[in-house]
C-alpha positions in Angstrom: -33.5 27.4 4.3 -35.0 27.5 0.8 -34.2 30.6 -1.3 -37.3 32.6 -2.2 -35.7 33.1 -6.2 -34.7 31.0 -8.7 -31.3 31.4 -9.3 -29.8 32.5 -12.7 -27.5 31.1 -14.9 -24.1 32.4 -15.1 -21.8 30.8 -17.7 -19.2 31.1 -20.8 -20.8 28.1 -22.6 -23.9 25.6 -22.6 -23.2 22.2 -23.2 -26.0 19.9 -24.9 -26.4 16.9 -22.6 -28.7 14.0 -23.3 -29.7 11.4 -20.4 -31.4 7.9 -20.7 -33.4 6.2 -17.9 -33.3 2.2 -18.3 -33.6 -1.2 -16.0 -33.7 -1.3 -12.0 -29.8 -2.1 -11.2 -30.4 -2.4 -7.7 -32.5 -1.6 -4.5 -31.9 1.5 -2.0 -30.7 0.1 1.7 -31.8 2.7 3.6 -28.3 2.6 5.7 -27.0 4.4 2.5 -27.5 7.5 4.4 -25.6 6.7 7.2 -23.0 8.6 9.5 -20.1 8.6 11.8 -19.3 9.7 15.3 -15.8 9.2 17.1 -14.7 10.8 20.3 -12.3 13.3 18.1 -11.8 16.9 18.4 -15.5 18.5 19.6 -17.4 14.9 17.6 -19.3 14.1 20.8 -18.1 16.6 23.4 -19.3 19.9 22.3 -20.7 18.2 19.2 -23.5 15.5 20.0 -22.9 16.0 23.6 -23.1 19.7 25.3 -25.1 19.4 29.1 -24.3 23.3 29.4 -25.8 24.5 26.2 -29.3 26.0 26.2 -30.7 23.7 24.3 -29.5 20.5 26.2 -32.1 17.8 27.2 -31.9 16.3 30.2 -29.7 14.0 29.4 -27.0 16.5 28.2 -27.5 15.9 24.5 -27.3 19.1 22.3 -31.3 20.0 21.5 -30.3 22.1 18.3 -27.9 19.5 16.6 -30.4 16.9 17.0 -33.0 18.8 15.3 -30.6 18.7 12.5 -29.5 15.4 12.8 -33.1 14.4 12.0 -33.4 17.1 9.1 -30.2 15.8 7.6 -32.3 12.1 7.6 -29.3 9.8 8.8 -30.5 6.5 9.3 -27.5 4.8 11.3 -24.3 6.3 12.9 -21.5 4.1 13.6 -19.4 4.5 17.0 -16.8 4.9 18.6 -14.7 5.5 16.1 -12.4 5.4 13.8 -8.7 5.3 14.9 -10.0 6.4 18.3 -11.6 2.4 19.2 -8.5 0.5 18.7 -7.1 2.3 21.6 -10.3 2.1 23.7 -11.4 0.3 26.8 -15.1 0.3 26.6 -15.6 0.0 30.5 -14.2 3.2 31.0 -17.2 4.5 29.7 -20.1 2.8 31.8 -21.4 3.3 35.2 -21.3 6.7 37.1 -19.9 9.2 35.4 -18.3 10.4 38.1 -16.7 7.5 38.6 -15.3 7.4 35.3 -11.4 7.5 34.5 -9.3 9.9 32.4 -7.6 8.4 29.8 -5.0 9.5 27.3 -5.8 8.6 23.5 -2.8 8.1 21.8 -4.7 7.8 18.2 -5.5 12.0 18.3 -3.0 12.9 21.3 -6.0 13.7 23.4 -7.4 13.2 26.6 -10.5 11.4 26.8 -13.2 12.0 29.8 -15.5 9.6 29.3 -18.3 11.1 29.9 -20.0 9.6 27.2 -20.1 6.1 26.1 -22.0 3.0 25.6 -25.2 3.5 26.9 -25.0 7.6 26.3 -24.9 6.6 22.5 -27.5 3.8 22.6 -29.3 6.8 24.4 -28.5 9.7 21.5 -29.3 7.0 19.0 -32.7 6.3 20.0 -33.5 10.4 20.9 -32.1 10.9 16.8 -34.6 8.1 15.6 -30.8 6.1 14.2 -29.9 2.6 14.2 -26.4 2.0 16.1 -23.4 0.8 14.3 -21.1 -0.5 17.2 -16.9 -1.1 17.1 -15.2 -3.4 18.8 -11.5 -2.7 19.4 -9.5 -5.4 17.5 -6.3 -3.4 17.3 -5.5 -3.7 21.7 -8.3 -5.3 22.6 -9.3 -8.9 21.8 -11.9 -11.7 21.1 -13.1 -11.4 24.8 -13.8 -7.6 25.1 -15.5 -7.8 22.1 -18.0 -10.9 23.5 -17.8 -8.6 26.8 -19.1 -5.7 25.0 -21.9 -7.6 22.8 -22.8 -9.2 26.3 -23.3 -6.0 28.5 -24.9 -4.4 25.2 -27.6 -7.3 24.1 -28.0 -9.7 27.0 -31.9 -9.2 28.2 -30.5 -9.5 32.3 -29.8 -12.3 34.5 -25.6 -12.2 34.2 -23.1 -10.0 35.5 -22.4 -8.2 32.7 -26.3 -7.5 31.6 -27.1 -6.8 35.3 -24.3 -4.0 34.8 -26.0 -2.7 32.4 -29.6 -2.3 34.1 -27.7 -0.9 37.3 -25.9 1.5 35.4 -29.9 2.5 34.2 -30.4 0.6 31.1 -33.0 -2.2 32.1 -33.8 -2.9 28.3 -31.3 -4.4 26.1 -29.7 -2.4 23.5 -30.0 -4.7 20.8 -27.2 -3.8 19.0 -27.6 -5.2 15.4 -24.8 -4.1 13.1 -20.7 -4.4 14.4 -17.4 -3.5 13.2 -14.6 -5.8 13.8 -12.1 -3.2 14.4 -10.9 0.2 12.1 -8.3 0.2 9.5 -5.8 -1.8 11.0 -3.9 -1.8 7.8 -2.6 1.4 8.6 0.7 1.9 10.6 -0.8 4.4 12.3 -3.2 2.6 13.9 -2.7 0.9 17.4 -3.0 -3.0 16.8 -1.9 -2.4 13.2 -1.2 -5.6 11.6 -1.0 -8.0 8.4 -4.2 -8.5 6.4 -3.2 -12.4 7.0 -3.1 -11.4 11.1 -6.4 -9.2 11.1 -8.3 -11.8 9.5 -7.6 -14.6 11.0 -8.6 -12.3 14.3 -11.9 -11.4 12.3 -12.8 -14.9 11.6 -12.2 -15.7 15.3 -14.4 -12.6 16.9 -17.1 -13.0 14.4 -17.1 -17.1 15.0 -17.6 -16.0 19.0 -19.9 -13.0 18.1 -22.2 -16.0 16.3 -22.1 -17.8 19.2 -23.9 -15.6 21.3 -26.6 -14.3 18.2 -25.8 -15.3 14.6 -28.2 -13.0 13.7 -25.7 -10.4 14.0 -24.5 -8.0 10.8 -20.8 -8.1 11.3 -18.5 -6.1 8.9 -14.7 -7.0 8.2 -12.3 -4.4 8.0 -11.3 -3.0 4.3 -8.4 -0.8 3.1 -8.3 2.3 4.5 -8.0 4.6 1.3 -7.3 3.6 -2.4 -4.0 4.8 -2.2 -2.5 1.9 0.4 0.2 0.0 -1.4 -1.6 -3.1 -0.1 -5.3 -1.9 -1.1 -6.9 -5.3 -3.4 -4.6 -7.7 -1.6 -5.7 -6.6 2.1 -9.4 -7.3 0.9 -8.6 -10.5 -1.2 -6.9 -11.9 2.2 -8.8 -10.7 4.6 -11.9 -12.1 2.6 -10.3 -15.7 1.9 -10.2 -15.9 6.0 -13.6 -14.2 7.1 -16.0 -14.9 4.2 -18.3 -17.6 6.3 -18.7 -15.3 9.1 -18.8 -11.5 7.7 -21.4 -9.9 5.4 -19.7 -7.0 4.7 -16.5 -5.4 4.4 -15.7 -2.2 4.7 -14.0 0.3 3.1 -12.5 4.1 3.3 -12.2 6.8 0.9 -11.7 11.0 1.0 -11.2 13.4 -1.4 -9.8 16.8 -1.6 -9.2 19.8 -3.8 -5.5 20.2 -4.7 -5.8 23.5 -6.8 -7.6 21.8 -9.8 -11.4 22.6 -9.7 -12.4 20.6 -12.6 -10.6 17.6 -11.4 -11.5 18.2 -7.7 -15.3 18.1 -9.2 -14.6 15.0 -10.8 -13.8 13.0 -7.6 -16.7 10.6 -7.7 -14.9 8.7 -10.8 -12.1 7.4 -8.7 -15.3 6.6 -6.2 -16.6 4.4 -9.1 -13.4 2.9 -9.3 -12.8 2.3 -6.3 -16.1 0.8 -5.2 -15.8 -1.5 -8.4 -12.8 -3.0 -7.6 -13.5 -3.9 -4.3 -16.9 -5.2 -5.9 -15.1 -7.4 -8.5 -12.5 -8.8 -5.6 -15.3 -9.6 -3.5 -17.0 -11.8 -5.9 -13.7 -13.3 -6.8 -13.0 -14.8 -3.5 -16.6 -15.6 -3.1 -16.3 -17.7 -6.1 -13.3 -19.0 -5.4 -14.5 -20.1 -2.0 -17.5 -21.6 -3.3 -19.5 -19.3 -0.7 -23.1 -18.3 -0.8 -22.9 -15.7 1.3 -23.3 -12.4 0.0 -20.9 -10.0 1.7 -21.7 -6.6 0.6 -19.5 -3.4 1.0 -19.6 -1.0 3.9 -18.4 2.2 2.4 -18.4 3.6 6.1 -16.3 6.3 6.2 -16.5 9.0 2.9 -16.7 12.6 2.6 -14.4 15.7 1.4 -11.5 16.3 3.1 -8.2 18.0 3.4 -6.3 15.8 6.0 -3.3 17.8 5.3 -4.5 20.6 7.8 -3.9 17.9 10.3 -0.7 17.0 9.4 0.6 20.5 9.7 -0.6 20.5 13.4 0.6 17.2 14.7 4.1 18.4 15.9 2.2 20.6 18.2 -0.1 18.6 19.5 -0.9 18.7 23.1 -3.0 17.0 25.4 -6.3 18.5 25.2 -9.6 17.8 26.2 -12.1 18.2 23.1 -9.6 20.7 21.3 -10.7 22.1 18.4 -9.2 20.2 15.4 -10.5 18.5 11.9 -13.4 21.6 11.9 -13.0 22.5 8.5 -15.2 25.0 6.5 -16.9 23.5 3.4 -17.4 25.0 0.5 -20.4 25.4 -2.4 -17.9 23.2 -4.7 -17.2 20.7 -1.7 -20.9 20.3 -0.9 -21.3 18.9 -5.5 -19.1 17.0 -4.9 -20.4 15.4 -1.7 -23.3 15.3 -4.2 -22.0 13.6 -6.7 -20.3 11.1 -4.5 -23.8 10.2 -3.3 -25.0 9.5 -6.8 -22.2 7.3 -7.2 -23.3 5.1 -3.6 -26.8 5.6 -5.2 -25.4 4.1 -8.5 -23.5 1.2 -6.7 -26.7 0.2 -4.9 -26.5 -3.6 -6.2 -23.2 -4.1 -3.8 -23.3 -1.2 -1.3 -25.2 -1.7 1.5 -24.3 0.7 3.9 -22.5 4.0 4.0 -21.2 6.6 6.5 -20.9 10.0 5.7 -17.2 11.2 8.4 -18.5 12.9 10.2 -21.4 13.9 11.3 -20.8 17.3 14.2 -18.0 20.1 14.3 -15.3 17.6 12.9 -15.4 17.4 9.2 -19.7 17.1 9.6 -22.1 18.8 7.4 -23.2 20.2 10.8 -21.4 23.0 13.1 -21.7 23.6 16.3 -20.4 26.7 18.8 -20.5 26.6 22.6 -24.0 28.8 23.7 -24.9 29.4 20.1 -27.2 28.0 17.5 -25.9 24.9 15.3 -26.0 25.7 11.6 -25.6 23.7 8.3 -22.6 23.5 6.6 -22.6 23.4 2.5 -22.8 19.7 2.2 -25.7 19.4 4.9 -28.0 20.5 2.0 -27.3 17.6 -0.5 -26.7 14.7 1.8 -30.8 15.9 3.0 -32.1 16.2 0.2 -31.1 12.3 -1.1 -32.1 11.0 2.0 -35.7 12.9 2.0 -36.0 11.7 -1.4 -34.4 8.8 -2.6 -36.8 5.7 -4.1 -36.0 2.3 -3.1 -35.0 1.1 -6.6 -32.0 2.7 -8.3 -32.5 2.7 -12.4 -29.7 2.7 -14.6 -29.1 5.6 -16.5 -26.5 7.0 -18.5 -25.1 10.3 -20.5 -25.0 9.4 -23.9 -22.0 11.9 -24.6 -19.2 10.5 -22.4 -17.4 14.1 -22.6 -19.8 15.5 -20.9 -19.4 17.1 -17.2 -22.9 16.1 -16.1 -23.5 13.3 -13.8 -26.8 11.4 -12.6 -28.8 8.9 -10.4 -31.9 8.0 -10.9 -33.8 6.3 -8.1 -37.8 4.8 -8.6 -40.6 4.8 -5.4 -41.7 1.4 -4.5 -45.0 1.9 -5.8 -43.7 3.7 -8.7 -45.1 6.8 -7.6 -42.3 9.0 -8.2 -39.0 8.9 -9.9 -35.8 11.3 -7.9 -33.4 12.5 -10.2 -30.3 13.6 -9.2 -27.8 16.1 -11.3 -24.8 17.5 -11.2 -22.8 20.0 -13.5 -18.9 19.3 -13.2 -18.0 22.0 -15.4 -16.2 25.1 -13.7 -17.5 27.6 -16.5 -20.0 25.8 -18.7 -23.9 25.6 -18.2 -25.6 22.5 -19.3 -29.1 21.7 -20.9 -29.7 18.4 -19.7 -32.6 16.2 -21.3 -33.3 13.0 -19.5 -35.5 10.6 -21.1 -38.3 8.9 -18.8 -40.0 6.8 -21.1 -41.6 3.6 -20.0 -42.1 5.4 -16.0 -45.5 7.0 -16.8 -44.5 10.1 -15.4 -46.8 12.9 -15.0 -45.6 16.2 -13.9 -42.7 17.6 -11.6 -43.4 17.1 -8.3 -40.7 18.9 -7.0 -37.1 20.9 -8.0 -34.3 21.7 -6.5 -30.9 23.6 -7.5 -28.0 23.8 -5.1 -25.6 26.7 -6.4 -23.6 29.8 -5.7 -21.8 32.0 -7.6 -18.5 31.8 -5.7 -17.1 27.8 -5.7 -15.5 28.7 -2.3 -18.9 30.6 -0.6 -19.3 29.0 2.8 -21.7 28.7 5.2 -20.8 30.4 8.6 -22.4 30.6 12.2 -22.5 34.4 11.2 -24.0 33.4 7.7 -25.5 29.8 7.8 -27.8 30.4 4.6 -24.9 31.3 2.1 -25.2 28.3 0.2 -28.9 26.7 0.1 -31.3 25.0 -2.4 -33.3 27.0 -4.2 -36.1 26.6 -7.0 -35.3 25.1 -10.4 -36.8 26.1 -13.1 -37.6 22.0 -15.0 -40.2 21.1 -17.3 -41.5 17.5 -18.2 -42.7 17.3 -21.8 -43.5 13.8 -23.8 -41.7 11.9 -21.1 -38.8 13.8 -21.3 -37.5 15.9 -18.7 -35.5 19.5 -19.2 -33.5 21.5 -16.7 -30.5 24.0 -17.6 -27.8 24.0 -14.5 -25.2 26.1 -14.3 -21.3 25.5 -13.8 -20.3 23.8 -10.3 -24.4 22.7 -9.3 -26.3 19.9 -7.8 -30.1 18.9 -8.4 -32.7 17.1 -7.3 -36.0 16.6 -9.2 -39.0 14.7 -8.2 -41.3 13.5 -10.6 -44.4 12.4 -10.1 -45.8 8.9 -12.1 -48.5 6.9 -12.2 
C-alpha cells in the first residue's frame, strides 16, 4: 500500500550529490526480475502450495500469494532447487499423488512428500503468468535423467515418456526453454559435489545430449557458489574452458548480510559490482581464448539479503520434518535498500547479465510471507523488487556520481520508445540526507511522471502479518527543472522516479 503523506526528512547532515546521465550500456532482459522456488522449509508447501487455505484454487495453489506474485512482476522462477535437486529423483513427483513416495532430503534434513512436482510447477507457472527455469540433478543423477526429464517435459506425445505425461493430465507439452545443469556443486555440502574439471566435463556432456533433442534450448553451467569459495575464478575459468560450445550462461551465487556495521551492510552492492565483473572479465577471457562466438552471459540466479547463520545455529537439531518452519527470516527497512541497491547494480550490469533470481520468493527468505488460514503480506524488500520490475525501460544508461565519496547510488533505465526515463536512488548514509541533482540532458524529458520514496525512521522496522504496511513507498517530493532532476532523500532510502520524455 501507498502512504497517503510524503515523508519527512530526518537527518544530522545533507550531502550535495551531483548525477550524470550518458550512453545506453546495455539493454534490460526482462528475466532480470526473476525468482526462485525450492522444496525448502514452507517454499512450496505452505508457500506456493496450500490446498487447505481459503484462498486455494482448485488446483491447491495459494490464491493470495499469487496475487502477489503478479504484483511483485517476476517474470521467471527457477525450480527445484537449490541444494535440494542434486538429491532429487524427478519421478517421484509425477503421476497420482497418491501414489507418490516419501522421501528423505538429506540437503535440509527434511522429508519431502511430493506432492508437488513437475507438472504442479509447469501448472503454478502458467496460473502466475512466469516462464519456468527447470534443474536437472547433476550431483546423483546423470546425463540420462536429465534427457529423461527434458523428454517427459517437452516431447509433443507419441513416446513413453511424453505419453506419461498426457496420462498424468498434461496433453500439451511444457516447453520448457531455460535449464540448469545442476546447483553449486562446488560446494562440499552439496550431494554430487565435485572438481570444477569433473562438473564440466559432465556439463559439456548433458548439454551435448540436451542439443540433441532441441538445440534451441538456453542451458546455463553452474558458477561459484559465493565470492568467498577458495576456488571462486578458477571453478568458472574451468568449467568454461570445457562447456563454452554448449552453454550460454553461467551462473552464479551471491548473499549479503548485516554483521553489526550499518554503513557497510548498506554498501553491499559494491562487492556485487565486484563480483559480477570478475566473473564478466573471466568469461570473456576464456571466450577469447577459445576462439568462441558464443556469447555466454551470466545467470546471477540466486541473490538476496541473508543471514545464513541462523541456520547454522539450528542444524545440530535438526529433525525430520515435513515443511518445518526454517530460513523465514524477518526483513528489515535497511534490508529491503539494500535489496534495492543490489538491483541497480543487476540494472547496471545489464550488458553481461541476462538473467537473475531473487532466493526466494515465499515464507523462506521471500519478499513474500505466508501463515496457514491467514492473509499473505509483503515483506520490506517486496516493495523495491516491484517497483523495478513495474518500471524498468529496456535500455540501461550509464550514469555516474561525480563525487565518488558520496553514499548515493543510481540506475538509470530508458523506454524503448524513449518515452520515459526510470531513475532509481538510493541514500547509503546511516545519518546524512542527500540533495541529489541528476542531469538529463539530451533525453527530452518533460515532467515527472511518477515518484516514489521507500523509507522508515527505524532501519530495523519490519513488516509483520499483524502490521504488513510498516514499511511502504510513499510520495516524493522531485522536481524537473532545465533537464535537470532534484529530489532530497533521507539517510537509509530507496527511489524510484519516472520521467516522462518526448
Amino acid at each position: 500500500m501507498v502512504s497517503p503523506q510524503p515523508v519527512p526528512v530526518e537527518a544530522t547532515a545533507t550531502q550535495e550529490v551531483v548525477v550524470e546521465v550518458g550512453r545506453p550500456i546495455g539493454t534490460v532482459d526482462p528475466r532480470l526480475f526473476g525468482s526462485f522456488v525450492e522444496h525448502l522449509g514452507r517454499g512450496v508447501y505452505g508457500g506456493i502450495h496450500d490446498p487447505g487455505h481459503p484462498s486455494a484454487t482448485p488446483e491447491g495453489f495459494r490464491g493470495d500469494v499469487l496475487e502477489l506474485v503478479r504484483e511483485l512482476g517476476v517474470t521467471l522462477v527457477r525450480y527445484p532447487g537449490g541444494n535440494f535437486v542434486s538429491g532429487y529423483d524427478w519421478r517421484d513427483g509425477i503421476g497420482p499423488v497418491g501414489d507418490r513416495p516419501r522421501r528423505l532430503d538429506l540437503a535440509w534434513k527434511t522429508i519431502e512428500p511430493n506432492a508437488f512436482g513437475t507438472d504442479e510447477f509447469i501448472a503454478w507457472c502458467r496460473a502466475a503468468g512466469v516462464e519456468p527455469m527447470l534443474a536437472v540433478n547433476l550431483g546423483l543423477g546423470d546425463v540420462r535423467s536429465a534427457l529423461q526429464l527434458l523428454e517427459y517435459a517437452n516431447f509433443p506425445s507419441g513416446t513413453a515418456l511424453s505419453d506419461e505425461r498426457v496420462a498424468n493430465g498434461s496433453p500439451e507439452p511444457h516447453d520448457v526453454r531455460l535449464w540448469c545443469l545442476g546447483n553449486e556443486l562446488d560446494g562440499p555440502w552439496q550431494l554430487g559435489h565435485r572438481s570444477a574439471e569433473e562438473y564440466g566435463d559432465l556439463a559439456a556432456r548433458t548439454a551435448a545430449a540436451m542439443r540433441m533433442f532441441d538445440d534451441s534450448l538456453e542451458l546455463v553451467a553452474v558458477g561459484s557458489s559465493n565470492a568467498d569459495m577458495a576456488t571462486f575464478g578458477d571453478w568458472e575459468a574451468e568449467v568454461l574452458r570445457r562447456t563454452i560450445d554448449h552453454v550460454d550462461h553461467l551462473s552464479c551465487h551471491i548473499y549479503f548480510r548485516r554483521d553489526g556495521d550499518l554503513a557497510a551492510f548498506l554498501r553491499s552492492a559494491d562487492r556485487l559490482d565486484a563480483f559480477l565483473d570478475s566473473i564478466a572479465a573471466t568469461i570473456a577471457h576464456v571466450k577469447a581464448a577459445a576462439r568462441s562466438t558464443r556469447d555466454v552471459r551470466i545467470s546471477l540466479d540466486e541473490w538476496n539479503v541473508w543471514d545464513y547463520r541462523a541456520y547454522d545455529e539450528l542444524k545440530p537439531g535438526r529433525v525430520w520434518e515435513e515443511a518445518p518452519r526454517i530460513l523465514e527470516q524477518e526483513y528489515t527497512h535497511a534490508d529491503a535498500v539494500v535489496v534495492g541497491t543490489l538491483l541497480q547494480s543487476i540494472l547496471n550490469h545489464a550488458d553481461v547479465v541476462a538473467i537473475a533470481a531473487l532466493a526466494q520468493l515465499v515464507n523462506v527468505i521471500g519478499p513474500i510471507r505466508a501463515e496457514p488460514g491467514a492473509p499473505a503480506w509483503r515483506q520490506t524488500t517486496f516493495h523495491p523488487f516491484a517497483a523495478a520490475a513495474r518500471s524498468a525501460g529496456d535500455t540501461v544508461l550509464a550514469s555516474a556520481v561525480l563525487d565518488e565519496a558520496a553514499d548515493v547510488s543510481v540506475a538509470v533505465t530508458r523506454s524503448a520508445d524513449g518515452g520515459v526515463v526510470s531513475v532509481y536512488l538510493a541514500n547509503r548514509s546511516p545519518t546524512a540526507a542527500a540533495d541529489v541533482r541528476v542531469g538529463l540532458a539530451g533525453l527530452g524529458c518533460a515532467s515527472i511522471a511518477e515518484a516514489d520514496l521507500l523509507w522508515h525512521p527505524d532501519p530495523d522496522a519490519a513488516n509483520t502479518q499483524d502490521a504488513p504496511d510498516r514499511v511502504a513507498p510513499a510520495p516524493l517530493a522531485a522536481t524537473l527543472d532545465a533537464d535537470r532532476l532534484a529530489a532530497t532523500l533521507p539517510p537509509v532510502s530507496w527511489a524510484v522516479v519516472r520521467v516522462a520524455c518526448g
